[in-house]
C-alpha positions as CSV (number, residue, x, y, z in Angstrom):
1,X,23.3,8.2,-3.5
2,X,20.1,8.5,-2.7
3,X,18.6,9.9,-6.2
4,X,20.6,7.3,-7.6
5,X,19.2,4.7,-5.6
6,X,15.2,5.7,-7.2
7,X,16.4,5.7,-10.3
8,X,17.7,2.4,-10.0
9,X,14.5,1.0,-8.4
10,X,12.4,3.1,-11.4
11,X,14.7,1.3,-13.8
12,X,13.9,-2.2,-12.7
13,X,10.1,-1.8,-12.4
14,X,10.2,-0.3,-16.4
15,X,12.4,-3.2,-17.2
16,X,9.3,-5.8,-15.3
17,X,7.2,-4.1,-17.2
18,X,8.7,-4.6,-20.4
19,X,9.2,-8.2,-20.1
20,X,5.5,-8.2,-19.0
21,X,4.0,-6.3,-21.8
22,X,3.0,-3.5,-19.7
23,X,2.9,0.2,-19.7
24,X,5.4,1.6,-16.4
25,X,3.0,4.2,-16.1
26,X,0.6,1.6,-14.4
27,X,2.5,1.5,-11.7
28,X,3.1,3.3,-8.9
29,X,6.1,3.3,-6.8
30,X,5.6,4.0,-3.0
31,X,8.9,5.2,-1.1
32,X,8.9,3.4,2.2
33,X,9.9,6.2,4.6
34,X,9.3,4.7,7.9
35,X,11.9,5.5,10.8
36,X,13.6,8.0,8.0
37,X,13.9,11.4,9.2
38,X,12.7,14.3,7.7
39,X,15.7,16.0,5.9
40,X,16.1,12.3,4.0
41,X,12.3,12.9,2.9
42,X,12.9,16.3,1.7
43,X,15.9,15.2,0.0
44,X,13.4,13.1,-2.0
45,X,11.4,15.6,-2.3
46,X,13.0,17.9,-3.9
47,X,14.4,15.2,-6.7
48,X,10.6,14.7,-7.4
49,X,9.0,11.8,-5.1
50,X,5.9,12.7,-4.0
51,X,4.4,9.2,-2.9
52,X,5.6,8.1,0.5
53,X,4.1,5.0,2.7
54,X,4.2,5.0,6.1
55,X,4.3,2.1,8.9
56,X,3.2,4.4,11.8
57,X,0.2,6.6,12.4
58,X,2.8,8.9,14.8
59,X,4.9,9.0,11.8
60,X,2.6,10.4,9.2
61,X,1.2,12.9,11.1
62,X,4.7,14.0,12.6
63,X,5.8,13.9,8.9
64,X,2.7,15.8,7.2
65,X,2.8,18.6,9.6
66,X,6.5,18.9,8.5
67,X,6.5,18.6,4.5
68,X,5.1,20.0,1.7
69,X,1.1,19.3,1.4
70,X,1.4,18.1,-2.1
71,X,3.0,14.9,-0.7
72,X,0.3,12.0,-1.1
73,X,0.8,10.0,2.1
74,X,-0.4,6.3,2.0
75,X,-0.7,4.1,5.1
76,X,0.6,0.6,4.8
77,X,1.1,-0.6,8.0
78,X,-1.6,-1.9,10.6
79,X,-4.2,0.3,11.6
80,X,-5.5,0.4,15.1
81,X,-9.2,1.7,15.3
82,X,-8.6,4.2,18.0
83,X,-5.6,5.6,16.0
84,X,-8.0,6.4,12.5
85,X,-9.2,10.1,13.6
86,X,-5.5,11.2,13.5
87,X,-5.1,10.4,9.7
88,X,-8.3,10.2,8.0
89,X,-8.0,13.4,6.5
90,X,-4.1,13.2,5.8
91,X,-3.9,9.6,3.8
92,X,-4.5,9.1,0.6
93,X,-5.4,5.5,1.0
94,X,-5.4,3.1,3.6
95,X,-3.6,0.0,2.1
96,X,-4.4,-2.2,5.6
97,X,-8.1,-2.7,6.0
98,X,-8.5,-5.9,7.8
99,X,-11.8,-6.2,9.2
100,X,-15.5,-4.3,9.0
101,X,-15.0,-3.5,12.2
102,X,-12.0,-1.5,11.2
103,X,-14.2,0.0,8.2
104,X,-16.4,1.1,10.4
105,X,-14.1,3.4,12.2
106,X,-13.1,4.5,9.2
107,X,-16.6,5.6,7.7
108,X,-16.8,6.9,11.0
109,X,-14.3,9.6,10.9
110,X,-14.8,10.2,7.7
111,X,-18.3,11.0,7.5
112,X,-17.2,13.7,10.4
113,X,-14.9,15.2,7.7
114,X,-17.0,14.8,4.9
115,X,-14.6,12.8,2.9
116,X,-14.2,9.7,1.4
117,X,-11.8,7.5,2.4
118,X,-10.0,5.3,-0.2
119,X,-9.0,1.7,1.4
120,X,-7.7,-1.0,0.1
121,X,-8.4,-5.1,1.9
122,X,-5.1,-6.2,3.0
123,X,-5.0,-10.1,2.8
124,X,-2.5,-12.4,3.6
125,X,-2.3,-14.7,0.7
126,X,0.0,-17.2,2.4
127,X,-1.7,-17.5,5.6
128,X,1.5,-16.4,8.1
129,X,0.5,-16.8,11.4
130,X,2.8,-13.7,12.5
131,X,0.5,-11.5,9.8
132,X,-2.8,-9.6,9.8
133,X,-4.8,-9.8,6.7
134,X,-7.9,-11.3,5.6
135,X,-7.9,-15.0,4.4
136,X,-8.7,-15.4,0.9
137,X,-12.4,-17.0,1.2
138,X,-13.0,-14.2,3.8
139,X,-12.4,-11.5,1.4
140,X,-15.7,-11.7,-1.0
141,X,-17.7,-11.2,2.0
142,X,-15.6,-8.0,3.7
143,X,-16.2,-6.4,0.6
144,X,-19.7,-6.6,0.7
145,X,-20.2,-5.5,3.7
146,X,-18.0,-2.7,3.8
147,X,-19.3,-2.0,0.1
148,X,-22.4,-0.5,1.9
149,X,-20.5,2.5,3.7
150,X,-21.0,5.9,1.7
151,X,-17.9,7.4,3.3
152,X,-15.6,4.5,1.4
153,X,-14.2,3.8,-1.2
154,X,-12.8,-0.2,-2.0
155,X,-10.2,0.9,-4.1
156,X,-8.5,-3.0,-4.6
157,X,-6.5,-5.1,-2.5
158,X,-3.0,-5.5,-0.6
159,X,-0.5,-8.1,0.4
160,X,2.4,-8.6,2.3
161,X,4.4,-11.8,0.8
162,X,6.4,-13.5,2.8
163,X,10.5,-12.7,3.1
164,X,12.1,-15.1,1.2
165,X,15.5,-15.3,-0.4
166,X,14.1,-16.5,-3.3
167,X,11.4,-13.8,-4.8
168,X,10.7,-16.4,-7.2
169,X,8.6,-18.1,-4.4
170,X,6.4,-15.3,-3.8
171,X,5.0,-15.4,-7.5
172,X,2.4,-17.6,-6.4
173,X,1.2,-15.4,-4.0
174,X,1.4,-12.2,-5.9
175,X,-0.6,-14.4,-8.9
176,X,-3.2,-15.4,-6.3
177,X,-4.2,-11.9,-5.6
178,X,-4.3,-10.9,-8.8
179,X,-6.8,-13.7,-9.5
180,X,-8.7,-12.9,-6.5
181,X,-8.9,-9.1,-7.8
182,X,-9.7,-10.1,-11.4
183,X,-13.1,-12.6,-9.9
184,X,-14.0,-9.5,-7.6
185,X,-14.0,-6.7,-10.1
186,X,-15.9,-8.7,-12.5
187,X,-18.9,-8.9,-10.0
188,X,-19.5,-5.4,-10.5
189,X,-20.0,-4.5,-6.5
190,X,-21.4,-1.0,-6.3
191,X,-18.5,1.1,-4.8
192,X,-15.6,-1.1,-5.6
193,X,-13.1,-0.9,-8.2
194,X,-10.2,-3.4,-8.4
195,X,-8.4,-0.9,-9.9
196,X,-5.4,-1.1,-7.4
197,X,-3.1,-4.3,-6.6
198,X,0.0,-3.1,-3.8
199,X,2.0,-5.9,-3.5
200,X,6.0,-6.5,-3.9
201,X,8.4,-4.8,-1.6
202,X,12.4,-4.9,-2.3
203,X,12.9,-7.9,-2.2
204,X,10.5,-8.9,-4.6
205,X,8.7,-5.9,-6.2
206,X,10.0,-7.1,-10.0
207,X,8.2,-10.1,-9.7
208,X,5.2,-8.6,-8.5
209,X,5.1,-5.9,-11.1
210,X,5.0,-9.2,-13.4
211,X,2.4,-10.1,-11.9
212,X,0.1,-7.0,-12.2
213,X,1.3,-5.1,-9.3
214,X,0.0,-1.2,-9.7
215,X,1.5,-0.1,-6.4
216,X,4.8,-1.0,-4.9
217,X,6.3,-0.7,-1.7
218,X,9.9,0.2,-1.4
219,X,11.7,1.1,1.5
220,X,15.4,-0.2,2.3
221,X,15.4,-0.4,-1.7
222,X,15.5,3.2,-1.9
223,X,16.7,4.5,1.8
224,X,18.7,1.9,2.8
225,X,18.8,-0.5,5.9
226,X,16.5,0.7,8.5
227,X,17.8,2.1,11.9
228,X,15.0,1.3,14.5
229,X,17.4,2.5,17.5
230,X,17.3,5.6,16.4
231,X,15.3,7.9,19.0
């Protein structure tokens, strides 16, 4: 079922891509793996996923100490400063950079590793109140300053649309990013590429990949419902 289920989702995003004249190798599925256990991850594993997200810094390191080390781990969920030195050298990319003063944790910890971190500015396109994310006309000026850190990488841009019955209604949003991404990169900023747009989840991941999406994030799509009373 579960093998089924990804080649189901893979299906769809080729079949976006086709109606939106692009190539499916732009884009990037990320299996949402949070509350999953372990043996449900191997099971992936083993069938050939090797890109899983994660909501919780507990999570990915719990995780990484317990799977193969050619998994590339990505942190979507929000990022607490005091929780960065317990990942910084097992992420691939931080999808939720929300402020400088989160950046500067991050070039922090990893100029102590002598890495450099690859992040992405998470911005919350429809202004939801219950939501972190930068606002649109806050975004220009985040990048510049974090553009100055030698430990980082700005790497593109991430939102989280709203849940709506309709994914229709989040085309807007997903449209608006890319818009935002396409004025950004063509400003040239010295250590930022807009290579990277993650946005669409399973509700509403075809439409995003319409819209330009390069990284998606799907979770009950691929796993099935969520059980968060699981201890």
């Amino acid at each position: 079922m579960l093998q089924e289920n990804f080649k189901q989702v893979e299906a769809n995003i080729r079949k976006a891509c086709e109606r939106a004249g692009r190539d499916p190798k732009e884009v990037t599925l990320i299996a949402v793996s949070k509350t999953k256990p372990v043996e449900m991850l191997r099971e992936a594993y083993d069938f050939g996923t090797r890109v899983f997200g994660e909501n919780k810094v507990q999570e990915i390191v719990e995780k990484y100490d317990a799977l193969p080390k050619d998994i590339h781990w990505h942190m979507i969920g929000h990022l607490q400063r005091n929780k960065v030195k317990y990942i910084i050298d097992k992420v691939d990319l931080i999808h939720s950079v929300d402020s400088v003063r989160l950046a500067e944790t991050i070039e922090k910890e990893a100029g102590k590793h002598g890495i450099t971190a690859r992040i992405l500015l998470e911005v919350n396109v429809a202004e939801e109140e219950s939501k972190f994310g930068l606002k649109v006309d806050e975004v220009e000026k985040t990048i510049e300053e974090i553009a100055k850190f030698p430990h980082i990488k700005v790497c593109g841009l991430m939102t989280i649309a709203p849940f709506v019955d309709d994914p229709e209604e989040n085309r807007l949003y997903f449209r608006r990013l890319r818009n935002l991404s396409v004025d950004i990169g063509a400003k040239k900023v010295d250590n930022v590429t807009m290579s990277i747009l993650s946005m669409g989840m399973t509700n509403d991941y075809e439409v995003a990949v319409e819209e330009g999406a390069t990284m998606v994030r799907v979770g009950t799509g691929l796993f099935g419902a969520r059980n968060y009373a699981q201890c």
